[in-house]
Steps between C-alpha positions, in 0.01 A plus 500: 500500500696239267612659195375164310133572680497840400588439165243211496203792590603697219506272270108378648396878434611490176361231369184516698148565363127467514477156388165321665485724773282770607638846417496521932686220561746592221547827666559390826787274399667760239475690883680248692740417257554855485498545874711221544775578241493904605423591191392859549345635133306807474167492487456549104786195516317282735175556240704438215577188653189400549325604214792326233420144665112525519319210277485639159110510470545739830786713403338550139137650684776710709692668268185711402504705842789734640652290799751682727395407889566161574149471703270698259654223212479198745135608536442548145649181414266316761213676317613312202566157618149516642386625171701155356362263721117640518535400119667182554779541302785298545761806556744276717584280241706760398800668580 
């Protein structure tokens, strides 16, 4: 791989986040980034990740439970996007 392309996907990673997207979505492309810049974090790593570029509303509701497993917090963080948009807020305005 180019080093300018590889550099390029790290730089994505870093600066990505939640923005208007759905918390799957979002996950899925931190994945491929990941995936395709072989970036191989840990698990608690990989969640950290995650969890720092969630939409604030989000990230605020998760910071009340203990998250260590990347799929127990990806389901509890689908629990409260549901939770967002059964109300109707207007979470993915923020980010």
């Amino acid at each position: 791989m180019p080093r300018h392309y590889s550099k390029e996907l790290y730089q994505r990673l870093q600066s990505l986040s939640q923005g208007i997207k759905s918390v799957d979505e979002y996950f899925k492309e931190m994945k491929l980034i990941m995936t395709r810049a072989n970036v191989e974090d840990d698990m608690e790593d990989t969640t950290a990740r995650f969890m720092n570029s969630l939409n604030h509303d989000i990230a605020y509701i998760m910071e009340l439970y203990h998250y260590m497993e990347l799929e127990n917090t990806m389901h509890m963080v689908m629990k409260v996007e549901k939770q967002f948009k059964r109300k109707g807020t207007n979470w993915q305005s923020q980010s």
